[in-house]
C-alpha positions in Angstrom: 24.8 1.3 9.7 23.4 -0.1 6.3 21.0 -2.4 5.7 22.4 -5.7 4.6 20.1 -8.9 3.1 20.3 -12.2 2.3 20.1 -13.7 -1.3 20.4 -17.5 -1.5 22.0 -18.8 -4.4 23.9 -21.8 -6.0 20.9 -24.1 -6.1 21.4 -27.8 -6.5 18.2 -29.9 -7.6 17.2 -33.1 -7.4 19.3 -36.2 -6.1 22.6 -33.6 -6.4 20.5 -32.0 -3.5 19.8 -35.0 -1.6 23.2 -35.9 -1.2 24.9 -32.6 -0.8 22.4 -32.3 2.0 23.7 -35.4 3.5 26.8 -34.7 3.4 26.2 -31.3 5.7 27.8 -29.1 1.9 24.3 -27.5 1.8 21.1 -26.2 3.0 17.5 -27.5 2.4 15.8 -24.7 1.5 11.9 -24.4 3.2 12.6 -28.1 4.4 12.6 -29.6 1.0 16.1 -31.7 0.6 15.1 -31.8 -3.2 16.1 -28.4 -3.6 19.4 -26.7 -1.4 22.0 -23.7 -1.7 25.2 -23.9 -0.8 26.2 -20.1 -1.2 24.6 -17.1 0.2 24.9 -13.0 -1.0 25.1 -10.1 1.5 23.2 -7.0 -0.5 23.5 -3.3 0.7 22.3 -0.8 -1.7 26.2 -0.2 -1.9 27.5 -3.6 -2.2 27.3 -7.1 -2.4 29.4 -10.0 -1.9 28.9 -13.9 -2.4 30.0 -16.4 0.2 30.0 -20.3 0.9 27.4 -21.4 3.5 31.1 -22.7 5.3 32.3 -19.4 5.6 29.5 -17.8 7.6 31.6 -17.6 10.5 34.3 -15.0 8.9 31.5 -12.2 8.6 31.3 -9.4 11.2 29.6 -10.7 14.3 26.9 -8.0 14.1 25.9 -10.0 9.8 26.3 -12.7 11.8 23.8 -12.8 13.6 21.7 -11.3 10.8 22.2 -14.1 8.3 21.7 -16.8 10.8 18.5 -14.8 11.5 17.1 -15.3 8.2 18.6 -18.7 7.7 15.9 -20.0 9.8 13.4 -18.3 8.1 15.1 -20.1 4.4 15.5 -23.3 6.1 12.4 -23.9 7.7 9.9 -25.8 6.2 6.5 -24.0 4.7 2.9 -24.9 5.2 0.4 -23.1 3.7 -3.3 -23.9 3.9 -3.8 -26.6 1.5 -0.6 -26.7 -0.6 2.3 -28.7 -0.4 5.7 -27.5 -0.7 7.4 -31.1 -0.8 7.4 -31.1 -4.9 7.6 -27.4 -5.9 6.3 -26.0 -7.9 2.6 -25.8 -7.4 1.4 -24.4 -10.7 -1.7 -21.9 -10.5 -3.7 -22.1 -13.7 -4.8 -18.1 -15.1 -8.7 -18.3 -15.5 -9.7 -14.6 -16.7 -13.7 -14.2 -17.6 -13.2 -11.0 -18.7 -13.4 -9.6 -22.6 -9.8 -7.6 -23.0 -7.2 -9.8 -20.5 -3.7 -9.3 -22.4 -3.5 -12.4 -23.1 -6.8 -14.8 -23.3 -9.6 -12.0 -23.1 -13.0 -12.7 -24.4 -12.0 -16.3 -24.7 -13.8 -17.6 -21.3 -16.1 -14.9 -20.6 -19.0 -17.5 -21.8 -20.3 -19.8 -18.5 -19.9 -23.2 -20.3 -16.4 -22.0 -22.0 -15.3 -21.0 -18.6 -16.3 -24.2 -16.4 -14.7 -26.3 -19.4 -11.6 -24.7 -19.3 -11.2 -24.6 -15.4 -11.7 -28.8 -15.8 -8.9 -28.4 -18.1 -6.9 -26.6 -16.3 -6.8 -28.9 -13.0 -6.8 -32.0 -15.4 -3.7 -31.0 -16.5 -1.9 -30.2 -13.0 -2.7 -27.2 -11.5 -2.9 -27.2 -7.7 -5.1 -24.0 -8.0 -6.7 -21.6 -10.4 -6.5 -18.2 -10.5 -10.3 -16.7 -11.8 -10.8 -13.0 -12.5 -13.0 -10.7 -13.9 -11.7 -7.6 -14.2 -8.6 -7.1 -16.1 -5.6 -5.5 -14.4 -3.4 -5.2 -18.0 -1.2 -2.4 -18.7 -3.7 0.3 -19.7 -6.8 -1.4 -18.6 -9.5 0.7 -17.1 -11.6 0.0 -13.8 -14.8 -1.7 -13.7 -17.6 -1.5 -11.7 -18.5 -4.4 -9.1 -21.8 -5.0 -10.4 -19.9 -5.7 -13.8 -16.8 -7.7 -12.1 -19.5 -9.8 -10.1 -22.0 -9.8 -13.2 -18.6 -11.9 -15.1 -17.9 -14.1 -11.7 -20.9 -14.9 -9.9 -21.7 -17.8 -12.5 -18.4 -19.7 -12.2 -18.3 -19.4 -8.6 -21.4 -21.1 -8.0 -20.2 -24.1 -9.6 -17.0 -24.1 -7.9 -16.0 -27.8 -6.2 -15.6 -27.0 -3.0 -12.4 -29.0 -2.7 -10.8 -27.4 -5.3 -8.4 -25.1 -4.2 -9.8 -21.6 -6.0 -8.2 -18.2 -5.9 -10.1 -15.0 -6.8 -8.1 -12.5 -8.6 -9.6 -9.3 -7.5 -9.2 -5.6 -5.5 -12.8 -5.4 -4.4 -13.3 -5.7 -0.8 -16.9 -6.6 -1.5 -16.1 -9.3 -4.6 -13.3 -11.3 -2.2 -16.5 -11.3 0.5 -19.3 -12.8 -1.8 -16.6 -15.0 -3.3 -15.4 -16.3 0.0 -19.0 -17.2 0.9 -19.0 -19.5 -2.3 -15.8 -21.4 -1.5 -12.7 -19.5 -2.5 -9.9 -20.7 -0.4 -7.3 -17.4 -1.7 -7.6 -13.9 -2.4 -5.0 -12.6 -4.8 -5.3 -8.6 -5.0 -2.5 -7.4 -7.3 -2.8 -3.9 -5.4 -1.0 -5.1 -2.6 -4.4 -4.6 -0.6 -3.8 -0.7 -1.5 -7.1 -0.9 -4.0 -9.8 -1.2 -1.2 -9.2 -0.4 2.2 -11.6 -2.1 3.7 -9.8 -5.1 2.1 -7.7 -5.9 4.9 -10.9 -6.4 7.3 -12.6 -8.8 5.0 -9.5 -10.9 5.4 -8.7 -10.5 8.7 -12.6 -11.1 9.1 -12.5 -14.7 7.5 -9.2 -15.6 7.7 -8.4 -16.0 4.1 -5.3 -16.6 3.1 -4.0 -14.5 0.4 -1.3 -13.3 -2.0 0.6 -9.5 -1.1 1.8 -8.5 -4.6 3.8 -5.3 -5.1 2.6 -2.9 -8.2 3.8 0.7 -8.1 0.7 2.9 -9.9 -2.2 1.7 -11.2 -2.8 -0.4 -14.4 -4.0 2.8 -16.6 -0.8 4.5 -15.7 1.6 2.0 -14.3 3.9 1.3 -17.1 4.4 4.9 -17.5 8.5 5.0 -16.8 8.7 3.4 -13.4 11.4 4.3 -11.5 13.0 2.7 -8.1 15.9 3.5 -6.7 17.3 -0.8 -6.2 14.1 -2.5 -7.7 14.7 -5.4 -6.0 15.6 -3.8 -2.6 12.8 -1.5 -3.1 10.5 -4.4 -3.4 11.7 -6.3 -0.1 11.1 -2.8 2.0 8.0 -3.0 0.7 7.2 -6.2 1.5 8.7 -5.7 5.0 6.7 -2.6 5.7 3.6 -4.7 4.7 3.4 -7.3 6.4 4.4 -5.3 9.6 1.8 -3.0 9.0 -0.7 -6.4 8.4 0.5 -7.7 12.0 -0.7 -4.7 13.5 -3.9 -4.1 12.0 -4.5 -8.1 13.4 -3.6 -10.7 10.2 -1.8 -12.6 12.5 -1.6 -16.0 10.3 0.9 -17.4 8.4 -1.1 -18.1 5.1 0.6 -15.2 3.1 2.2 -15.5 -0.4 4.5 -12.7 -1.9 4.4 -11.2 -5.7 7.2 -9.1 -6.2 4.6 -8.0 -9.3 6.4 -8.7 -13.0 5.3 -5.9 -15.5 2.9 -4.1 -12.8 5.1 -1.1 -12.7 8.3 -2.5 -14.3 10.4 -1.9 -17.4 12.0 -4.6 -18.8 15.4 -4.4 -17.0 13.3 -4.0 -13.6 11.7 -7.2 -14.7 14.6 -9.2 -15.2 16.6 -7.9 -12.5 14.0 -8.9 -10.2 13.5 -12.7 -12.0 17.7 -12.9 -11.8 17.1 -12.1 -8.2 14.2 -13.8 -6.5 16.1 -15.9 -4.3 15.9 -12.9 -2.0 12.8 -13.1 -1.0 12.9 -15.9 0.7 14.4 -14.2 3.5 11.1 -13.1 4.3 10.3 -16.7 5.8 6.8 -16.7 3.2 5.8 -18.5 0.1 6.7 -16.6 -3.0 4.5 -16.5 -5.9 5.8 -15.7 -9.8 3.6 -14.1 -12.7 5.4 -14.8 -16.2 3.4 -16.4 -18.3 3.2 -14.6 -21.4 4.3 -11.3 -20.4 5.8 -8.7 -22.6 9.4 -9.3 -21.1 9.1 -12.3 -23.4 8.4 -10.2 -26.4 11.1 -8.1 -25.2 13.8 -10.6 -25.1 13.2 -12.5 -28.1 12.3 -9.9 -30.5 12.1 -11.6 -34.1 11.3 -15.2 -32.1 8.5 -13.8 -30.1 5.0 -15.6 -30.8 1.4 -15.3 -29.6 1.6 -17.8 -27.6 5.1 -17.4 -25.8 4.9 -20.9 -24.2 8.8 -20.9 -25.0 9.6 -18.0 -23.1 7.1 -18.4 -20.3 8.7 -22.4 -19.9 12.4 -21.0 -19.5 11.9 -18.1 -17.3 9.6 -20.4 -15.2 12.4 -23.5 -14.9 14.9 -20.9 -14.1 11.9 -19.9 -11.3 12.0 -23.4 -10.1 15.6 -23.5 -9.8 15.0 -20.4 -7.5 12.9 -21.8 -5.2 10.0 -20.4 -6.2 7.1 -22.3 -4.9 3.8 -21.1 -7.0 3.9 -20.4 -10.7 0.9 -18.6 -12.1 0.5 -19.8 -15.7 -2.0 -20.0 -18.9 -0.2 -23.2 -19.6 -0.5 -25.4 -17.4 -0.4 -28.5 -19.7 2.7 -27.2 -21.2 4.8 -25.7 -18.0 3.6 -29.3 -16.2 5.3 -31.3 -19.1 8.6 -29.3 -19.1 8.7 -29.3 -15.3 8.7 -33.1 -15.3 11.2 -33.7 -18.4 13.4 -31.3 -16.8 13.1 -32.9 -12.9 14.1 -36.2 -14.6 16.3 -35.1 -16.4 18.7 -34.1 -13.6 18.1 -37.1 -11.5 
């Protein structure tokens, strides 16, 4: 028998939500009456089909009981650690110390540039920030730990320690020292593949962190990916992940998912997986969305495309929103904050 998975879609927003909500024509999704479906998709990797929420009950009885199943997991509400899921997004503000990041490298690799901007970032609305200090880049080249920890060490020391910090890192040995210092979230765009040992250092401290999907490694990763269904290709992976997690003994809850934009992705991979993203909320965990100023953006707009990209990055991350997606990771904060709220009141 095929495999067949859920995709929630036909979001409503706002106090559209509220009421269709009340008036039992939709589904809070994670909880959140601010944000509901009213439609679901059934996806095989031969076929899919959209249906009203109302019309669950004409499926097979054997989807039946599968979309029901992962209905609860859509439906129920999210806690994670110290973020709150009640006004999503949470915006994660990109700190990279590191001299050739795509985007900002060499622009915060300086101790006093770097605390500055990390007080800029959270005074402008981000629930967390993201700091790194090795780039992962299409291309980019390993560096040692000595060097990665030589770029970190200073920042982390001056962490507040209720600040809610994520370290962007594969090293088993940099998420250890910079747990020690205060970081609440590990964020290891391998997919914990990097470091083995990895998975002990979490499971050791109980660390919440985020399980991003990449396929190759950033020298050779955008070397013409392939996938049979990217997007079904990337919630096997996911599945197989976290089952194999469970059994080496991460037993909590405090997981976020990264279906990984441009690690390993062509363009249409990219946007098939943005259109898409609704999906993985089937899962029944937190998903997470990298798009700030990625080449898809470049891609798209051709003649319009800037340094910057703030344009493209605030689009693709409203039509995020409108997905559910609960954590944006973003350069500008200050500028995805101020969209966010314009928009939100816009469609009161």
């Amino acid at each position: 028998m095929p495999k067949y998975y859920t995709r929630v879609c036909n979001f409503h927003y706002g106090s559209a939500s509220e009421t269709l909500i009340k008036n039992k024509k939709a589904l809070a999704l994670h909880g959140n009456n601010k944000i509901s479906f009213d439609e679901i998709e059934i996806i095989s990797r031969s076929n899919r089909k959209k249906i009203p929420i109302n019309k669950i009950h004409y499926l097979p009885n054997n989807l039946i009981k599968k979309v029901q199943l992962d209905l609860e997991k859509i439906t129920k509400k999210k806690n994670f650690y110290s973020l709150s899921f009640n006004s999503i997004p949470n915006i994660m503000g990109i700190l990279n110390i590191t001299p050739d990041s795509f985007s900002d490298g060499g622009k915060f690799n300086k101790k006093y540039l770097a605390e500055k901007q990390m007080k800029y970032l959270f005074k402008s609305g981000a629930n967390l920030v993201d700091i790194g200090g090795e780039s992962t880049r299409p291309g980019s080249k390993e560096v040692s730990s000595r060097v990665e920890w030589g770029r970190l060490q200073s920042i982390l020391k001056k962490i507040n320690k209720e600040k809610f910090i994520s370290l962007d890192t594969r090293k088993s040995e940099i998420m250890e020292k910079g747990i020690k210092l205060g970081v609440k979230l590990i964020n290891d765009v391998s997919g914990l593949s990097f470091d083995l040992n990895s998975i002990n250092i979490l499971k050791k401290y109980k660390t919440p962190f985020v399980l991003q999907h990449s396929q190759g490694n950033p020298d050779t990763m955008q070397a013409n990916p392939k996938y049979k269904n990217v997007v079904l290709d990337i919630y096997d992976f996911f599945e197989e992940k976290l089952k194999f997690l469970r059994n080496k003994g991460i037993k909590h809850k405090n997981i976020i998912l990264d279906p990984g934009i441009g690690f390993g992705k062509n363009l249409k991979h990219n946007i098939t997986i943005i259109k898409n993203i609704s999906i993985y909320h089937s899962l029944g965990l937190p998903i997470l969305l990298g798009i700030s100023r990625k080449k898809f953006i470049n891609e798209l707009s051709k003649n319009n495309d800037s340094s910057s990209r703030v344009g493209g990055t605030i689009s693709s991350s409203i039509f995020a929103m409108m997905q559910g997606v609960q954590i944006l990771r973003v350069h500008d904060v200050n500028e995805i904050n101020q969209s966010i709220k314009v928009f939100k009141e816009l469609i009161k």
